[in-house]
N, C-alpha and C positions, 0 to 999 in steps of 0.2 A: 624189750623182751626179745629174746636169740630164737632164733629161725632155725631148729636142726630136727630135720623131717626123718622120722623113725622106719625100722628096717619093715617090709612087708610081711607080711605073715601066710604062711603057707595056707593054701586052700586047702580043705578038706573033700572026700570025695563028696559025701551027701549033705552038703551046705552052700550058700550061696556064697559068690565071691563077696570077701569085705569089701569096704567103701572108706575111700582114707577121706577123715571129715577135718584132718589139723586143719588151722586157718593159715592161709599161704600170705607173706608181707608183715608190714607192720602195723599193731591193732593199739585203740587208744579206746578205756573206758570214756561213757561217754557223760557221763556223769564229771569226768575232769575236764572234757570241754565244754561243758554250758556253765561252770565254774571260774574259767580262761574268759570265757567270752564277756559273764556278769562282770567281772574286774576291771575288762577293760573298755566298759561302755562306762562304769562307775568313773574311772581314771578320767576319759572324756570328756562327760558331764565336768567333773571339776575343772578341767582346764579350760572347757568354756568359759564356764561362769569365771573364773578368774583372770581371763585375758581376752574375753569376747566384749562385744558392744553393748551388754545388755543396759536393761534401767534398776536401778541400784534398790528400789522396793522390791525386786523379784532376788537381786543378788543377797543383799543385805541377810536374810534369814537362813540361806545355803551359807555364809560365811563363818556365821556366827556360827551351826550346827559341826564346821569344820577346824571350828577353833582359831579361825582366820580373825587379827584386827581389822574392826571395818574403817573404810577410810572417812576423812572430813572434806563435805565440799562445798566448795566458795559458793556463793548464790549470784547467778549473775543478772545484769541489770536490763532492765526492760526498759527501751523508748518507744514512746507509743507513737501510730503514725496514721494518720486520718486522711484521708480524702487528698493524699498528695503532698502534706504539710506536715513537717517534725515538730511543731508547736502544739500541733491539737492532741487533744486527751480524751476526749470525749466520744473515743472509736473502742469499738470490740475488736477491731484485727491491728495486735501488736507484734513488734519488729523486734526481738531479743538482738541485745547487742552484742557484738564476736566478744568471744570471751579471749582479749588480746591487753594485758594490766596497759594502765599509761604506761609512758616510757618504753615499751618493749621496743627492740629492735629487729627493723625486717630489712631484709637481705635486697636491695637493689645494684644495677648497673646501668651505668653513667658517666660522665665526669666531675673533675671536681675543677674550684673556680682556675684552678692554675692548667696542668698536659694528662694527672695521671689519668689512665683507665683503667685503675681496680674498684672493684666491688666497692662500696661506700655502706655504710650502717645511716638510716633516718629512723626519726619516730615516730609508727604508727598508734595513732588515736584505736581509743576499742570499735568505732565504728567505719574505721578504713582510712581516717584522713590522713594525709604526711604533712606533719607539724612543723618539720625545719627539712631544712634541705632539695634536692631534685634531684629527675632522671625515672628511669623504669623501672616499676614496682614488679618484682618478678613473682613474690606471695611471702607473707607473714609468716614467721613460724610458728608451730604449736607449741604455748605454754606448757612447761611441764605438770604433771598432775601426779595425785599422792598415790593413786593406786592404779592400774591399767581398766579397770571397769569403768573411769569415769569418763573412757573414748564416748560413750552414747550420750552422755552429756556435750564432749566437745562439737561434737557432728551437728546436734541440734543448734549448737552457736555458730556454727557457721553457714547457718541459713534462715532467711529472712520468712518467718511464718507466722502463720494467724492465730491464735488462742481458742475463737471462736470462728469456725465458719458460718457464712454466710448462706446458705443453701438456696438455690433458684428460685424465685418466687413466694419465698418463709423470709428471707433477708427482714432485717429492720431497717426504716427509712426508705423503703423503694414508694414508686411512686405510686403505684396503682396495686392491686388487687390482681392476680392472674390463677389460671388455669391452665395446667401443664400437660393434661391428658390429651390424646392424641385429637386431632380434628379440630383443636378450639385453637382458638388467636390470640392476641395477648388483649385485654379488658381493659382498654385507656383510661383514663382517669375522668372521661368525659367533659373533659371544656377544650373538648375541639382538637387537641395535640395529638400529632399522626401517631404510628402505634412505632414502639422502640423493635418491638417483632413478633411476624408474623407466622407463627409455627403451620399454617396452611399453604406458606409458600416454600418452597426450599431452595431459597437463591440466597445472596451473601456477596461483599467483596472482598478483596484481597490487597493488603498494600503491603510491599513488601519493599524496607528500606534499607540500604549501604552506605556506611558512613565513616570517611577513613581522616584523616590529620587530625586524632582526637588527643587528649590531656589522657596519660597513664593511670596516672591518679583517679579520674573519675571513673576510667574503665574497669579499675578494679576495686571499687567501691560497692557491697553489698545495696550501702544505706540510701548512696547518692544516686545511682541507677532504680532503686525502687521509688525513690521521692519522682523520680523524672517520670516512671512507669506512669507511675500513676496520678501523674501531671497531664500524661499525653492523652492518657485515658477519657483524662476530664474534658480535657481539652475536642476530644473528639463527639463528645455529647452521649458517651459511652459509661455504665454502670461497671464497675467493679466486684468481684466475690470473694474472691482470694485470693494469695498470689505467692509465689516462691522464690527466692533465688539460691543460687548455689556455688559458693570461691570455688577455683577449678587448681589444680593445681602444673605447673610450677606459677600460674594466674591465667586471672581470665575470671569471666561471672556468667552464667548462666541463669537466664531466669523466665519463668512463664508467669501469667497473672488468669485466672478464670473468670471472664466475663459475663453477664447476663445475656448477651449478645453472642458471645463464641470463648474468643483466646488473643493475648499478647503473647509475645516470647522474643527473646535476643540471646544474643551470644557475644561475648567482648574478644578480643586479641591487645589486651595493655601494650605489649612492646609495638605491634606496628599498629596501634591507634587507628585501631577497626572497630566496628562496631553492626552485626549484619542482625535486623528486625521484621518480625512477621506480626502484622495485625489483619485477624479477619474478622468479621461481623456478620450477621445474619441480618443488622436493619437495612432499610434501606435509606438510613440519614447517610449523604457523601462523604467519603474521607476522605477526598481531596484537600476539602478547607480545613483537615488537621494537620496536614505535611506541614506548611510553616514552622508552625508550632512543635512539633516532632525535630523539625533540626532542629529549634532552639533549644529545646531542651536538652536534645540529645547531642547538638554539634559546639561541643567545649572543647575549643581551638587546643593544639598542643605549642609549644613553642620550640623554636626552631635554635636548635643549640650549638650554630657555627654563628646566624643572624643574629639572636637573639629576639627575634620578632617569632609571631602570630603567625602559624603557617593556615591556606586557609583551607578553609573543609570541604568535603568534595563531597556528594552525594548524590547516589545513584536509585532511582525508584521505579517501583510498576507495579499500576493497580490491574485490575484483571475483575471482572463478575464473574460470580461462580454460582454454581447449582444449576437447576432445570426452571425458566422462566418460561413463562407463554409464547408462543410466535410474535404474539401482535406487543405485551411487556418488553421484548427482546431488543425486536425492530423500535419502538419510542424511545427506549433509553437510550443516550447519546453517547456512552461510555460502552456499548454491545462490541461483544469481540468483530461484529463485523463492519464495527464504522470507522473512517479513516483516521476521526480522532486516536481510537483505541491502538489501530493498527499504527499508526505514524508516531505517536510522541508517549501516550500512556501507559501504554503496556511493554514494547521492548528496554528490557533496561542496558541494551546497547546505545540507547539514545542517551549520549554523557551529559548534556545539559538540555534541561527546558527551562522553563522559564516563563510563567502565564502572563499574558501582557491584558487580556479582556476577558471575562467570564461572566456573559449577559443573557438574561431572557427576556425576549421580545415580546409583544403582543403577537409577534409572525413566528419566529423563529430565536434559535440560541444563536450567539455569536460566542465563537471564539478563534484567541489568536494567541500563535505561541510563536515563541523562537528557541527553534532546538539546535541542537550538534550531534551526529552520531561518529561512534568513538573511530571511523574509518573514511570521515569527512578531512579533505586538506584545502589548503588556501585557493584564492580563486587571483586570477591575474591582479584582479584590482588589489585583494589582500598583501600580493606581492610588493608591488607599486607600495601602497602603503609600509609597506616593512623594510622596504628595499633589500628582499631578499635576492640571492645571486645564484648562480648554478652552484649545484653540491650542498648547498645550505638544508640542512637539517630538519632544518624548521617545514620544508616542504611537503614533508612526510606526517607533519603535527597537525591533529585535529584542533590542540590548543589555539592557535595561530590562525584559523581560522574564523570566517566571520559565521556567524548564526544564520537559521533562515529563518525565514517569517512566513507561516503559514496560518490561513484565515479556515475557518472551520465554521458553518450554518449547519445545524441540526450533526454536526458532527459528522457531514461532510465536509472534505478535502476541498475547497472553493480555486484556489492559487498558489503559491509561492514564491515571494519575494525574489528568491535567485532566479525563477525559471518562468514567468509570469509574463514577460516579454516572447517567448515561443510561445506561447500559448495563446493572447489573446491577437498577438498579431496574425496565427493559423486560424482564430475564429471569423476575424474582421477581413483582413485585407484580400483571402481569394474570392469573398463576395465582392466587395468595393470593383475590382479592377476585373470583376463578370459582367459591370455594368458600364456602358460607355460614358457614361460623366455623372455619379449619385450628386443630389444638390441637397433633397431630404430625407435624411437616414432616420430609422427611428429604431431606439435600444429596448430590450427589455429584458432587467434585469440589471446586471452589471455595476452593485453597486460601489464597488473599489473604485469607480471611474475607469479603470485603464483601458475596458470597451468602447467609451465615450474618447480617452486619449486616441485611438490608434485612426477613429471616424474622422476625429479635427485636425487631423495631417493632412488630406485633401484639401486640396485649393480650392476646390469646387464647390463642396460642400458650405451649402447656405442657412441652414439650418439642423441641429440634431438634438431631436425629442428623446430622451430618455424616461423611462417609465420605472420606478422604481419602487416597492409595496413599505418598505422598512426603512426608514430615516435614518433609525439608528444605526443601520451596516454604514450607511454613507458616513456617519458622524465619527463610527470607531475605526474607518478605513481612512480619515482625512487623516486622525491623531496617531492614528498607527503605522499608518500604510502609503504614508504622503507622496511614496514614487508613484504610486497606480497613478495618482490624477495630476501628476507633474505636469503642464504643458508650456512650461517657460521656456521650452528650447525647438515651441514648433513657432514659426514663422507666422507673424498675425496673428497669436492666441496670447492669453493671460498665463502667472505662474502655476494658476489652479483652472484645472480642464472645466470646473464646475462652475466659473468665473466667466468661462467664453463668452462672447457676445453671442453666438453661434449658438450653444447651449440652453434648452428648453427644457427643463427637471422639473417634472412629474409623482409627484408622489401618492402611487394609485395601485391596483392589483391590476398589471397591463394586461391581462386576459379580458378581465371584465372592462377595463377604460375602452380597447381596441372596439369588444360587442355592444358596449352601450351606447356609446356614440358613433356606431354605426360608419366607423372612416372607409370610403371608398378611394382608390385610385390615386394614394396621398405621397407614399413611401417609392421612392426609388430603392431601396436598402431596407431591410428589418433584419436584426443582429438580435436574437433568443440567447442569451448568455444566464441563463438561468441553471437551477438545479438539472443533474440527466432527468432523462424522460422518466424511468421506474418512478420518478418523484413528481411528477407533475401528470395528475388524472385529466388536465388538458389538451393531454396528447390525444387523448382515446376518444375525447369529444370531436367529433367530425366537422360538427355547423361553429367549431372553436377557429378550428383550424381552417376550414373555407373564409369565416370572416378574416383572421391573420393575412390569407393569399389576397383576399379582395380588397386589404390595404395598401396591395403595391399599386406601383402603376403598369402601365402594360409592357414594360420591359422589365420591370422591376425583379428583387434576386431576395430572396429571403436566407440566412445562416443559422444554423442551429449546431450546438453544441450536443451531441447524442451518447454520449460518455464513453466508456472503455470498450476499446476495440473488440471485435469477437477473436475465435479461435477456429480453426478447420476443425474443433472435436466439438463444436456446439450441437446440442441439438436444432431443431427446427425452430426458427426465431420466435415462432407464436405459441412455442411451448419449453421456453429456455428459461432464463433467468432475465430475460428483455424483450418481455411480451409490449411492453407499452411502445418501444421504440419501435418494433414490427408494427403496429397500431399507428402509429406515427406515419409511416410510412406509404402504408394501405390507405390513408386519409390524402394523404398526399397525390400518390397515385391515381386516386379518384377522383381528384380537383380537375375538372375540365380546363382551367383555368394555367393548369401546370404544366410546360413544356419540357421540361428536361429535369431531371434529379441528377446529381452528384455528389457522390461518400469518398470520401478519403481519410487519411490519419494521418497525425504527428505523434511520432516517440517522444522528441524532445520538452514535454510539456513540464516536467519534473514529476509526473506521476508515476507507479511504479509499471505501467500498462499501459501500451500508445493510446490516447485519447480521439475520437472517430467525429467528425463534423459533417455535416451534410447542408448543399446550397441548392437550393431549388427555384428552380427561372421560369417567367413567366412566356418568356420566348425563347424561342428556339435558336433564336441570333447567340445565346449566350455561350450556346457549345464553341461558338469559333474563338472569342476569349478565353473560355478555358481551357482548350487545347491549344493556347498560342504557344508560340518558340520561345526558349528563351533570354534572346534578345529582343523580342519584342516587348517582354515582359517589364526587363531593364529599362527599355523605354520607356513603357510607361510609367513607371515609379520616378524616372528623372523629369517628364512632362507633369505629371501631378501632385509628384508631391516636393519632391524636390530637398535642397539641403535643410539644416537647420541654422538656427540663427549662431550659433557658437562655431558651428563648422570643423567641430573637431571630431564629433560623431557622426554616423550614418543617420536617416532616417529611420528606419528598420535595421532590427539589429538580426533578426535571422528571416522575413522573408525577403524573396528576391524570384526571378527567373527561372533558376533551376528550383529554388523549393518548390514554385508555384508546376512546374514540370515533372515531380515528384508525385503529385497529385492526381496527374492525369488519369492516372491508372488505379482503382481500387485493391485495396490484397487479395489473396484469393481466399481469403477466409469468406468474404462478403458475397462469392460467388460460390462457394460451395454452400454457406446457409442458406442461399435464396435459392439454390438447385434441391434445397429441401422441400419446397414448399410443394403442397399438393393440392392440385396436378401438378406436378414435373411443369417448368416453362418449357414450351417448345425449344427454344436454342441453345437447355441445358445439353444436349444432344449434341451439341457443337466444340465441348470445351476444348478438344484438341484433334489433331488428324487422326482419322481412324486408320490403326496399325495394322486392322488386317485389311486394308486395300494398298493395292499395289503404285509407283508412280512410275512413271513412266516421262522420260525428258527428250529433251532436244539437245543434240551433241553435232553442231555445225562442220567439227573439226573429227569426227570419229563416226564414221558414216554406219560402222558395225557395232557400235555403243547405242547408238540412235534409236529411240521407237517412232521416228516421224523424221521426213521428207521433205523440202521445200521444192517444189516442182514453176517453172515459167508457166504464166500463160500469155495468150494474146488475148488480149482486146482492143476497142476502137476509143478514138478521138471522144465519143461520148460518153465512154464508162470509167475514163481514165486511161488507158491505153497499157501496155502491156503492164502485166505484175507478178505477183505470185500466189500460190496455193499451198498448204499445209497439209500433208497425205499422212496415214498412218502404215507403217511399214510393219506390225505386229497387230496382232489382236489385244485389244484392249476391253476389259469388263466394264460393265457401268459402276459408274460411283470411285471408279479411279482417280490418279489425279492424275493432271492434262498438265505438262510443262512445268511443274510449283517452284523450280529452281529460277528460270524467268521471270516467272510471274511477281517471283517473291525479290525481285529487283524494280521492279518499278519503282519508278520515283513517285516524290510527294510534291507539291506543289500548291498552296495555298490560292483563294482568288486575290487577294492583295497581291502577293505576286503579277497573278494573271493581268490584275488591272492596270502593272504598273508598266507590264510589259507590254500590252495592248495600247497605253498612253500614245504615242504617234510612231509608228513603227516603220513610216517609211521617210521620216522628217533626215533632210540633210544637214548632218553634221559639217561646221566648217572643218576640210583638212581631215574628214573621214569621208566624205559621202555615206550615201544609201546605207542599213546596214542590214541590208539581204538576210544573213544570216540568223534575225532574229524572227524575220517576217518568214521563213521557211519552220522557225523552232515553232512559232505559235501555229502555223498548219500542221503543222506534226499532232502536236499538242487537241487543237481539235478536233483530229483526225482519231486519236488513237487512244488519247486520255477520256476520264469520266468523273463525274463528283462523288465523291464517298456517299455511302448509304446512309451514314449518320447525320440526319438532316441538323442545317445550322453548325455544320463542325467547317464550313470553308475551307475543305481540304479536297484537293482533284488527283489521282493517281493514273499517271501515264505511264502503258506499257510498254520496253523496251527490248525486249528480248524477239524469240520467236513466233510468240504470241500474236504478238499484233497482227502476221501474216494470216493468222487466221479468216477466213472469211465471213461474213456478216450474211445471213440466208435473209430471205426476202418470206418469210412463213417460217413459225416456228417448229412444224411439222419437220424438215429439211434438218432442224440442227442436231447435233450430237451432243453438245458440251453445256454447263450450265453452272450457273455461281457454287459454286459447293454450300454454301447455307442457305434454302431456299425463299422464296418469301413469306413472312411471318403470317400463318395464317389469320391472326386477325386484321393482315392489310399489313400498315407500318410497325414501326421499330416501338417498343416498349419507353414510355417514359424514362423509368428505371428499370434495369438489367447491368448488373455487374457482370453477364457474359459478355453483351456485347461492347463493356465500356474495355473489355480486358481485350476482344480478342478481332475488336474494329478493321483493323491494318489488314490481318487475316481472311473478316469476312468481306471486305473490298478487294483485294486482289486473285482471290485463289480459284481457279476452274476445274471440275470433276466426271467426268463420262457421263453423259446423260439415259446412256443405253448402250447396250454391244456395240464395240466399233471394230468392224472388220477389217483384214489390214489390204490395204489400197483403198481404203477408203477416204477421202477427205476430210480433214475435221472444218465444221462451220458451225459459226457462234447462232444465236436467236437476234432476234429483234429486240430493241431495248433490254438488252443482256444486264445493264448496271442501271435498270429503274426498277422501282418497288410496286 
């Protein structure tokens, strides 16, 4: 319609202006568009129906109205497929077979038996199988068909489904009767069989399986993947309802199956003979004991087409609990995200091989034991040695190559580890052993590997060792499994089996109760607790437990405890942490009248992923001087008592020694900032380090205007010693400063073994030296100016050298100025256990601090018994 807008029309005087009303643009009746638009929803409609996916009862009657031929179609054939087996018939959930004629050809790549690499034609069966020929099945092609409406046909053939489902609890053949509404449980069949699931609970596991070197052919098999399904299914003690799969294309199968319990599902990769599966459950029957059987069914080797051999299958899993369980159902299960089984071998599927070697329950406890590999593990020297691998060798970087570890599991605790099990029980045993000056009767408890028992029957000394052990069977699965722990064919004077010793007395009792019932007093030189940590043993927290255990040593006697994973400087307060039993442990400890010294220390090296924390506690106070020894002393002692072995090609000890034992001396300070928790506050938390807002003040012999102190002559007579000197201060000095700390903090260290050795005959004439004066001067020096550390039983004496010692000694404490900077412990001596003073000893022996204003000319003078308690 033309748009030519007409000339205006003159206004008249007494009229209102016109109003121009043409319509501006282009106009469409609108009657021709709902006409347009009916046509071509009409047009739509048919070209659906005539090349969409529909079902041919809906199309069939639109066809014929159009005057369309309708088309003819094949019927395709159904196998039925029951409970996992292509033979049975006697199932409502049937498997239509791919509608693929015999003979068809599907498109794979491969070779053939001569060089080429083209594409090859084989014959796929209608149910996926390849009848002649090899190589990788890329996917089938689609059969042509008479008219395009009959894609909703094909679609349905190329997936495996059920005729009749099953519906949750309506199923035929289930085993019980159930009730599906919310709050009810499942209604067992009543003759005792635990319930398949508990709709009151809502926990569940989760396995989740990887499975790679597989046969093509089965990967991309609808029929043969479902028969497996549902093989695995049965195999898991698991009900079935329904299930799917689906060809993928250019291959591949896809498939879920619907549980009474939850869900299966996989996923194939034909060309790289993968295969990645999820099975979860809601019961609480284990699906551990179906893995096996899940590779077999599902691990169908492919063959290796340079070899011609069986390549082999690798598979990768992790189980996992899921849902919201109870605290206390959480903590029982041995499989709980937080037990070392879960965390070390079942749950990360970084861990490329396990391998279950025992899976027992006890009258006491679970045993188990596995040897794993994670996928970032490489060879260990011996493995080398074995391989004879050489620098640059490849293989060093291979987790393959490497050897497995063996790790022992009780209640799904972490108990040891074959690789690293030698650090560990050597850190539990031998800094007791060599706390005591010659153990004859040790007694163990726990320790059923033996290897606690191996590291006791290294001493020559040792006359007898009692182990107490509650469970037979640990020892039985750790002989056949674990045969290094109790190895002692290469200690001198022992048998090839630790348990065999003449030496050896094996107990099998709950050594808590054997120690209280028969009442042993004053028996044990040594007692080695190599048990569960404390959080596991309500032992700890018995008081009159723990008094009886100390009242079994003898009076020197040294007890070892194993206290499990070290803390952290972010804990809270130990008696409201995560390791309340072990602070309870502690506090029992402490309060033993009986206890003279406590000491905690750690080893990283145990193979745990968290240094492991040990604690020895002495019945005398002699002990401290052993375990602060030097270490060569230490060396010593391991070549006097234990000495070589019979092969002489190994050490005794393979990591303690001198310096680990010197490692020890010192607690971390994680152990003294938790016990700095405790309330009240310990007095000598107050101590941890010098306080930064006092001032020091030193002695500069050589810089008389650097200096805040003076050494001044004095005279005196024949009876007082005769002339000497005095120590003046040339500044003003605050109280609580420090006096000297750069001298002070040079004294030397000086043991009494020493002292004793030097005191031995000090004026005796050497032939072709004479006299030797110079050491009868050292020892007056010595105890003139030296003193015994505070830490009673540590055998250490610190003599000052500096300008200190000019200080003078007041005759009344009134007179003095200066005074220990940590003063004495208000309730008298030193704390049993205190990780301040175990850290910060050196410190509180040597350091002096203004006892009050010192005005400068003033003298400084020490007190009387300046270094006694």
């Amino acid at each position: 319609m033309a748009n030519n807008t007409p000339a205006a029309r003159p206004v008249q005087n007494d009229q209102l202006p016109a109003i121009d009303a043409t319509p501006k643009g282009y106009t469409i009746d609108v009657r021709v568009f709902l006409a347009i638009i009916t046509t071509a929803m009409a047009l739509a409609f048919t070209a659906g129906v005539m090349i969409g996916p529909t079902n041919p009862a809906l199309v069939n009657p639109v066809l014929s109205l159009l005057g369309v031929p309708l088309p003819v179609y094949d019927t395709p054939s159904v196998k039925a497929i029951s409970g996992g087996s292509a033979s049975s018939t006697n199932s409502n959930i049937n498997s239509p077979a791919r509608k693929t004629a015999e003979g068809t050809a599907a498109s794979i790549v491969g070779e053939d038996d001569r060089t080429s690499k083209k594409a090859k034609e084989v014959i796929v069966t209608a149910d996926g199988q390849v009848i002649s020929g090899d190589g990788v099945i890329k996917q089938a092609k689609r059969t042509p068909t008479d008219h395009v409406a009959t894609l909703g046909y094909k679609i349905k053939e190329t997936h495996v489904n059920i005729d009749t489902p099953v519906l949750e609890g309506t199923g035929e053949n289930l085993p019980f009767d159930r009730d599906i509404s919310y709050n009810n449980a499942t209604d067992g069949s009543g003759d005792g069989e635990p319930l398949l699931r508990d709709q009151t609970n809502p926990s569940g596991q989760h396995l989740l399986v990887d499975i790679k070197n597989l046969e093509a052919a089965f990967l991309n098999s609808e029929s043969r993947l479902a028969d497996a399904m549902q093989a695995s299914v049965k195999a898991a003690g698991l009900t079935m309802l329904s299930y799917h799969c689906h060809s993928l294309h250019p291959a591949g199968v896809s498939c879920v199956g619907v549980l009474l319990e939850s869900h299966i599902s996989f996923h194939t990769w034909p060309d790289e003979g993968v295969i990645t599966l999820d099975l979860f459950t809601t019961s609480e029957k284990p699906l551990l004991p179906a893995l096996p059987q899940i590779e077999e069914l599902f691990g169908i080797a492919r063959v290796n087409e340079e070899t011609g051999e069986k390549e082999e299958v690798v598979t990768l899993w992790s189980h996992e609990l899921r849902g919201f369980r109870t605290e206390d159902a959480r903590k029982a299960h041995y499989l709980d995200g937080e037990s070392d089984l879960a965390n070390w071998v079942t749950s990360p599927l970084e861990v490329v091989y396990k391998k279950q070697l025992v899976s027992r329950q006890t009258e006491h406890q679970r045993i188990d034991i596995w040897d794993t590999l994670e996928r970032d593990d490489t060879p260990t020297y011996e493995d080398g040695l074995k391989l004879g691998l050489k620098a640059g060798d490849p293989r060093w970087l291979s987790y393959e190559h490497a050897s497995p570890s063996r790790m022992l599991f009780l209640d799904g605790a972490l108990q040891s580890q074959g690789d690293a099990e030698k650090e560990y029980h050597e850190s539990l045993v031998q800094p007791a052993m060599f706390a005591h000056p010659a153990p004859k009767n040790v007694a163990i408890i726990g320790g059923g590997e033996g290897a606690t028992l191996r590291e006791v029957l290294k001493h020559k000394s040792v006359e007898k060792a009692t182990m107490i052990e509650i469970d037979e069977r640990v020892i039985e699965a750790c002989k056949e499994h674990l045969p290094t722990m109790s190895d002692c064919s290469n200690i001198v004077g022992s048998t090839p089996s630790c348990f065999d010793d003449p030496r050896t007395n094996l107990v099998i009792a709950d050594a808590f109760k054997y120690i209280v019932d028969k009442d042993i007093k004053d028996e044990f030189d040594v007692l080695v607790v190599d048990g569960l940590e404390p959080e596991e043993h309500e032992e700890y927290t018995n008081s009159y437990i723990i008094d009886a255990l100390v009242a079994s040593l003898t009076s020197d006697g040294v007890m070892s405890v194993n206290i499990g994973m070290a803390p952290s400087i972010l804990d809270p307060r130990a008696d409201k942490g995560v390791h309340p039993k072990r602070e309870l442990l502690i506090n029992n400890l402490e309060a033993n009248p009986q206890i003279a010294s406590i000491h905690i220390y750690e080893e990283a090296h145990c193979g745990f992923w968290e240094p492991r924390a040990f604690l020895v506690a002495c019945r005398d106070s002699g002990c401290r001087k052993k375990w602060y020894a030097e270490t060569d002393e230490v060396d010593y002692q391991i070549y006097e008592r234990i000495g070589g072995t019979k092969s002489g090609e190994v050490p005794s000890l393979v990591h303690f020694d001198g310096a680990t034992q010197r490692s020890f001396h010192t607690p971390p300070r994680a152990w003294e900032t938790i016990y700095c928790h405790r309330e009240p506050q310990p007095f000598e938390c107050a101590y941890r380090g010098l306080d930064l807002d006092k001032e020091l003040f030193e002695y500069f012999p050589d810089d008389e205007e650097g200096s805040a102190f003076e050494v001044r002559p004095t005279k005196g007579t024949e009876e007082d010693g005769g002339d000497g000197a005095a120590v003046y201060a040339k500044v003003d000095v605050p109280a609580g400063s420090y006096v000297m700390p750069t001298h002070l903090a040079a004294s030397f260290e000086v043991s009494d073994d020493s002292m004793e050795n030097i005191r031995g005959d000090p004026i005796k004439e050497v032939d072709g030296v004479g006299r030797a004066t110079v050491i009868e001067d050292f020892i007056e020096f010595i105890d003139d100016y030296g003193h015994a550390s505070l830490q009673e039983g540590s055998g250490k004496n610190f003599v000052e050298i500096g300008g200190s010692f000019l200080m003078r000694t007041g005759d009344d404490i009134s007179e003095a100025n200066v005074r220990r900077w940590i003063p004495t412990h208000p309730e008298g001596g030193r704390p049993k256990y205190s990780p301040v003073y175990d850290r910060h000893r050196h410190s509180f022996d040597v350091f002096l601090v203004a006892s009050r204003d010192i005005k400068a000319g003033e003298e400084i003078v020490k007190p009387p018994a300046l270094w006694e308690e």
